[in-house]
C-alpha positions in Angstrom: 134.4 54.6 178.4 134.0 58.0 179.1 133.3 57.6 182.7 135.6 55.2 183.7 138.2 57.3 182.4 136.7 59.9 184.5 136.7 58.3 187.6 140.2 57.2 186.8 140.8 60.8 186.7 139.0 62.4 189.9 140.0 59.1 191.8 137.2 56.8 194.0 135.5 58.9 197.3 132.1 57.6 197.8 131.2 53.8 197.9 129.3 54.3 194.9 132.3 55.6 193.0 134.7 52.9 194.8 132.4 50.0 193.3 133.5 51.2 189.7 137.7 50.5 190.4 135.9 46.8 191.5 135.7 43.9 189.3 131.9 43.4 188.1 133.3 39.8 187.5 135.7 37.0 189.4 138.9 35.5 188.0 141.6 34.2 189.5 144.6 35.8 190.5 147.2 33.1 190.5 147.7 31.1 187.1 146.2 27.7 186.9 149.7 25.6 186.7 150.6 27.3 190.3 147.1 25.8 191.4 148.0 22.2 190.1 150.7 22.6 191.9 148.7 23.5 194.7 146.8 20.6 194.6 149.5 18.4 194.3 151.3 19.3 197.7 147.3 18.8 199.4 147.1 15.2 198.0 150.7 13.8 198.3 150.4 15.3 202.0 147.1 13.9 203.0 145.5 12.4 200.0 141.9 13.3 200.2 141.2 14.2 203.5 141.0 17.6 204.8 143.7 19.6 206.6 144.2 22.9 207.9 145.2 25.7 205.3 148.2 26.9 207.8 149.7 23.4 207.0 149.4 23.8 203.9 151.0 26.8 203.6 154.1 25.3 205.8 154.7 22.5 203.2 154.6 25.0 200.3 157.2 27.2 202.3 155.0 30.3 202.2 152.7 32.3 204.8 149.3 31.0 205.7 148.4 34.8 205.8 150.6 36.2 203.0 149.0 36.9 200.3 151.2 34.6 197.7 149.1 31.5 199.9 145.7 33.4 199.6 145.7 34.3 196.6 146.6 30.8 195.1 143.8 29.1 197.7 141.2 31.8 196.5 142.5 31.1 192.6 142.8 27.0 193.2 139.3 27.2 194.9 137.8 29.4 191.6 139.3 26.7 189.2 137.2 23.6 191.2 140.5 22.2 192.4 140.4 22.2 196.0 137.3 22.8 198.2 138.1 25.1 201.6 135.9 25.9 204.6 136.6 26.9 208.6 139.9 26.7 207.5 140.7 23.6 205.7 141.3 22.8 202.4 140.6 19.4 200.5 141.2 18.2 197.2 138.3 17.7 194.6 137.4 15.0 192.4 138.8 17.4 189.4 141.5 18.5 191.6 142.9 14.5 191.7 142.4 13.9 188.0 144.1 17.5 187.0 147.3 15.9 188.7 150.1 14.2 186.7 150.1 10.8 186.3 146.2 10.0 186.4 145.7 9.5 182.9 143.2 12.2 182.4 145.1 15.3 183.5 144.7 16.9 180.6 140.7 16.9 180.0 140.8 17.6 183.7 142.6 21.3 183.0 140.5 22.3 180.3 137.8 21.9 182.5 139.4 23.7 185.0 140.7 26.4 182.6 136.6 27.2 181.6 135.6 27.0 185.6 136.3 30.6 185.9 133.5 32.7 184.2 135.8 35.3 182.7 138.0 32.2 181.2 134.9 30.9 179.9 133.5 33.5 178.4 137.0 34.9 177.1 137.1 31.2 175.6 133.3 31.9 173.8 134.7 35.2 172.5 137.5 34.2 171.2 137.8 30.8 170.1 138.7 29.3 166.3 140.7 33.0 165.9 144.2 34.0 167.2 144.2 35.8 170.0 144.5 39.5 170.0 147.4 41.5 171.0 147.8 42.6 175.1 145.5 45.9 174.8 143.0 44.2 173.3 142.7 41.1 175.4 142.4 44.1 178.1 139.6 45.9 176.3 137.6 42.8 175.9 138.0 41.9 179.7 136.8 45.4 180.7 134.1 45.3 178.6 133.1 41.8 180.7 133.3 43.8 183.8 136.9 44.0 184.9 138.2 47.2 186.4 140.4 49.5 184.8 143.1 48.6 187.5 142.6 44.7 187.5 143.0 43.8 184.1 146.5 43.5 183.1 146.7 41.0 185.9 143.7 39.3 184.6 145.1 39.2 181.0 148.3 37.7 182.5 146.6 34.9 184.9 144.5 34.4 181.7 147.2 33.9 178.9 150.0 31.8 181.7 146.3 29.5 182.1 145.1 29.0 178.5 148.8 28.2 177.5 149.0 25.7 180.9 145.7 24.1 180.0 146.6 24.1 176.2 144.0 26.6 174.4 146.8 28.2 172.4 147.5 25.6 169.6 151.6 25.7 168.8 151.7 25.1 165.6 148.8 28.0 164.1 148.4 30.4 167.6 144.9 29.5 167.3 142.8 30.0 170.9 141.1 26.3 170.6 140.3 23.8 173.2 143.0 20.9 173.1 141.8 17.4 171.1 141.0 15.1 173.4 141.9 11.9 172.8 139.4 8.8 172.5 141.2 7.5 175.9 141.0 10.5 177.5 137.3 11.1 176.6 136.5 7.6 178.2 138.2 8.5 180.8 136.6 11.6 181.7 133.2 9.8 181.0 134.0 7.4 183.8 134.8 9.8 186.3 131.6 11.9 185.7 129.5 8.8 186.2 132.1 8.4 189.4 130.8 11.3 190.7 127.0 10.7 190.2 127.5 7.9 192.1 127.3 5.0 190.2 129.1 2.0 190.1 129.9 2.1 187.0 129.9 -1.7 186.5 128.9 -3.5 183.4 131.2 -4.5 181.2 133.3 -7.8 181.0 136.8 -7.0 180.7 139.1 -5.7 184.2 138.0 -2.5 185.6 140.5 0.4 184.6 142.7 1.6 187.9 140.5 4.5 189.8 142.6 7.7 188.9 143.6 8.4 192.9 145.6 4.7 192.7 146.6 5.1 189.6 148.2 9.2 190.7 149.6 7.2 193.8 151.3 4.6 191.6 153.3 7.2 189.4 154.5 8.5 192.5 156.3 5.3 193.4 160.2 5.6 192.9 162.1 3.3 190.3 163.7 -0.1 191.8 166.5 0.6 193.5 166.1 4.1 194.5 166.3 5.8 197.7 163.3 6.1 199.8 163.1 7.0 203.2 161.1 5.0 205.3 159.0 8.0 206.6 158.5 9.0 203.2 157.2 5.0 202.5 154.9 5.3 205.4 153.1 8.4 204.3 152.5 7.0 201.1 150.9 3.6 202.4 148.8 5.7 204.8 147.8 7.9 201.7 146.9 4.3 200.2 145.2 3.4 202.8 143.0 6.3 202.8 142.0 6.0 199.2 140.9 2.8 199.7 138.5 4.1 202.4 137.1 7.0 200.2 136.9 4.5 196.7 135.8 1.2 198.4 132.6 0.0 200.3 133.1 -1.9 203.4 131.4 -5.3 203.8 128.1 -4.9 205.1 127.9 -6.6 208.4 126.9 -10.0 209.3 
């Protein structure tokens, strides 16, 4: 502690000394609920295909190179919500079932609330017990690696996500992971054998709604409503697309 303090004191000049301001260890720097929402302007715009970040950053009214759009990319990417290269940025598997309306938003979180190896090992360290005041949350993370000068922003990206994703139980203030429900534990079975691959046939009874129809159908306004016919051809062509990344085409003849 000594020589952090130290270097605090004399302020970074060589590289070796300017390594000790840096964070040993990632975390994101925008709070998870700011990602999901992140993640939601990707899919409604293009479902899961790809697009380029600066239009992204048009339809969420900020900068493609201010640092409000970077920092919630860099933070959404950390979280396993969105995958980016040369670029672009596309939705994940985790990213779709994180969004309202999918039936397993909630498993999908916590998930992505542990992604981050400071969350996650915040979470080991702290779990079952209440969760200590501000300085001590800070001492903890520096301990892990974070710089003197980064950790109040981590403790606050920290807290703003564990609250989001449901870690801080309401009723005791206990840091816990959220009860999962039997529905939402199938449901999150199902979409990790999704991902493997598999077909995930078998039973007898109607196959449950894929969770990227099923986001696309609590989208759909109330009878009656207004809905612009722009806004009713997006959505088809978002349909369509799903279709093309859930279904197989017939083999030909």
């Amino acid at each position: 502690m000594a020589d952090s303090d130290n270097a605090a004191a004399a302020g970074p000049e060589t590289a070796e000394e300017t390594k000790r301001f840096r964070s040993e260890l990632s975390f994101p720097y925008a709070d998870l609920e700011g990602c999901v929402e992140l993640a939601q302007t990707l899919f409604t715009r293009v479902g899961p295909a790809a697009c380029d970040q600066g239009e992204l950053a048009a339809w969420m009214n900020q900068s493609a190179t201010g640092g409000t759009f970077r920092t919630r990319i860099s933070a959404a990417k950390m979280f396993g919500l969105i995958d980016t290269g040369q670029g672009r940025a596309s939705i994940t598997q985790l990213g779709r079932d994180a969004l309202t309306g999918t039936g397993n938003e909630r498993s999908a979180r916590v998930q992505a609330f542990l992604n981050p190896e400071l969350f996650n090992r915040m979470y080991e360290q702290n779990k079952g017990h209440t969760l200590p005041p501000a300085a001590a949350i800070e001492r903890q993370m520096e301990q892990m690696g974070i710089s003197p000068k980064q950790k109040e922003r981590a403790r606050q990206t920290f807290v703003k996500s564990a609250t989001y994703a449901g870690f801080i139980d309401i009723s005791t203030g206990r840091f816990v992971k959220p009860g999962l429900s039997p529905q939402e534990e199938r449901s999150a079975k199902r979409d990790e054998d999704l991902g493997g691959g598999g077909n995930g046939g078998g039973g007898g009874g109607q196959p449950p709604i894929d969770p990227i129809i099923a986001g696309l159908l609590a989208r759909l306004p109330k009878s009656g409503e207004i809905w612009p016919e722009t806004d009713r051809k997006l959505w088809l062509q978002l349909l369509e697309g799903s279709f093309k990344l859930i279904y197989k085409d017939s083999p030909p003849s």
